[in-house]
N, C-alpha and C positions, 0 to 999 in steps of 0.2 A: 558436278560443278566444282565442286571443294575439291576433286582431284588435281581437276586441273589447273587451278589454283596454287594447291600444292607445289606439282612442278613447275609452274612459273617461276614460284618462291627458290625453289629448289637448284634452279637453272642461276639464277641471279646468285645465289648464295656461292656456289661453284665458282663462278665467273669473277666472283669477287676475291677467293681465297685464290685462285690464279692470277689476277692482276698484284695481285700481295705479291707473290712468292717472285711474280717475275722483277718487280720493283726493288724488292731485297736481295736480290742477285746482282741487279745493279749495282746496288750499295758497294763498294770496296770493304772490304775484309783484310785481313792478316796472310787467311789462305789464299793462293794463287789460283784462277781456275784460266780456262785455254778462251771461255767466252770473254775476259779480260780486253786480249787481242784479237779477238779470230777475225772480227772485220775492220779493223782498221784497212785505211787505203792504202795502197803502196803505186807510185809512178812507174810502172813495170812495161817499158817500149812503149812511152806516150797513151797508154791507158791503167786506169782507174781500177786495182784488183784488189779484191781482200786478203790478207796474207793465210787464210784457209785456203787459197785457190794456186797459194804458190807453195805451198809446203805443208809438213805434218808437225801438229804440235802436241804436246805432251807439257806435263807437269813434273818438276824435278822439286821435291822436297827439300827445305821447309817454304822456300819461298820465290821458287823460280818458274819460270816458264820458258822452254827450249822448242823451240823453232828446225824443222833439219829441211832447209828450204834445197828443193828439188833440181835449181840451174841457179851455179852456182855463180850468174853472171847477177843473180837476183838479192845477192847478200848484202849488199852495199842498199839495195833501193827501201829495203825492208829493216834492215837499223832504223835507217834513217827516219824511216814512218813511224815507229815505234817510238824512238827519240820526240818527233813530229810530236806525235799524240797527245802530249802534257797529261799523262794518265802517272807520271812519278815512277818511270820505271831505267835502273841502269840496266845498257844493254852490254853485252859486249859481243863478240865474233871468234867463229874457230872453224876456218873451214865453209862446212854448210851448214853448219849449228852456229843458231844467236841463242844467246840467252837473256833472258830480260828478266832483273830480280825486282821484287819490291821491298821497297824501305820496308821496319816496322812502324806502326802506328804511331806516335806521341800520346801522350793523355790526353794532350788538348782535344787533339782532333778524332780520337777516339769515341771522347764526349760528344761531342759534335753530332760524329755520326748513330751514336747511342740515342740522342736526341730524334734525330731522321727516321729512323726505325719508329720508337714510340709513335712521334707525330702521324708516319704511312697507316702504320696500325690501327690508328685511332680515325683515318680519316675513315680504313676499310669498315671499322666499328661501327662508324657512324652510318654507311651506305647500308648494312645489314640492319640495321635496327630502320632504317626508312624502309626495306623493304618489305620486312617485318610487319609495320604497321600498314601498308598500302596491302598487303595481304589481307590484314584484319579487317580492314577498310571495304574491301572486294566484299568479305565473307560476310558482314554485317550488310552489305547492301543486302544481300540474298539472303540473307536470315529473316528471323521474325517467326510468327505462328505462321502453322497451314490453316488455321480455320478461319472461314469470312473469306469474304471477296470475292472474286469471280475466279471459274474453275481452273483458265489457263493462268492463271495467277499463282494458286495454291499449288501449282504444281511443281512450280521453280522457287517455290519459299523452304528453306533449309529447318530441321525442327532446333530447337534447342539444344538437345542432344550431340547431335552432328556438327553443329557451331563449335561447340566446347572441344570433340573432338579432332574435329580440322585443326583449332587452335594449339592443340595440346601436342598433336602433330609438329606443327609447323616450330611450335616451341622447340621442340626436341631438334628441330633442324638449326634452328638459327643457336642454339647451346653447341650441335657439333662443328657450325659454322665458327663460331668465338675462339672455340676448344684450337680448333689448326688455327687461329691466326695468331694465338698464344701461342703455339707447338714453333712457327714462326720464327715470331718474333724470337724467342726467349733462344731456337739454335741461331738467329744470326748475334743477338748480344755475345752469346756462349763466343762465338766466332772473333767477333770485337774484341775479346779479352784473351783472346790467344796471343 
């Protein structure tokens, strides 16, 4: 019963340190990456395309992202979407290559998002330690002594023993759960400060 418990807990823990990670990707950084743009929309002959669907993009250090869009009747529709986006990026054109730089940070707004970070992190904090205790919750229902009661009773009551261990378990999970949302947070501030 405690195992499966476990991986309940276990499941939930995962799923949390992945909603983290994909929400700090969100976050804008210093570094450039290609998920920045890759779905923005672009008007491309009266429909609605992501510019991964009209071109190859790549990363051009320190802080660019180049585009080498595939028909080059599509260069013009794909600035413009990029422009479009209010994501703070100058484009410019050469050919079938855009490229789209990003500012650097300010402090101000560096802060800002240093903030963002903290708060996401603290909210994922929060959801681990709720499940944390709904684990406990479970395991204590099912605890108690096996002695006394009725036989199908005692059957499904956990010893002492086995309590403390589930728990000591499940500790250990929600410590490696913490451990990466620290590992986290701490490379996207590192990133902020680039």
């Amino acid at each position: 019963m405690q195992e499966q418990f476990l991986k309940e807990l276990d499941t939930h823990l995962k799923a949390i340190s992945g909603k983290l990670s994909e929400e700090l990707r969100a976050i804008r950084g210093n570094r450039p990456s290609v998920e920045m743009i890759e779905d923005v929309k672009v008007n491309y002959y009266d429909q609605e395309m992501p510019i991964k669907q009209l071109g190859s993009l790549s990363i051009l250090p320190p802080r660019g992202i180049q585009v080498n869009v595939w028909d080059k009747n599509a260069v013009g529709a794909v600035t413009k979407a990029i422009e479009n986006s209010k994501r703070g990026f100058s484009v410019s054109s050469d050919g079938n290559n855009i490229i789209a730089s990003i500012p650097p940070l300010m402090a101000e707004r560096r802060e800002e998002l240093s903030k963002l970070v903290k708060k996401t992190a603290e909210n994922s904090r929060i959801q681990v330690r709720h499940h944390r205790d709904e684990f406990i919750k479970k395991l204590s229902a099912k605890g108690g002594s096996a002695s006394g009661g009725k036989d199908g009773e005692a059957k499904n009551k956990l010893t002492e023993d086995e309590v403390f261990k589930a728990k000591e378990k499940a500790q250990k999970n929600v410590d490696a759960a913490n451990k990466q949302i620290e590992d986290l947070v701490g490379s996207k501030l590192k990133e902020l400060e680039e």
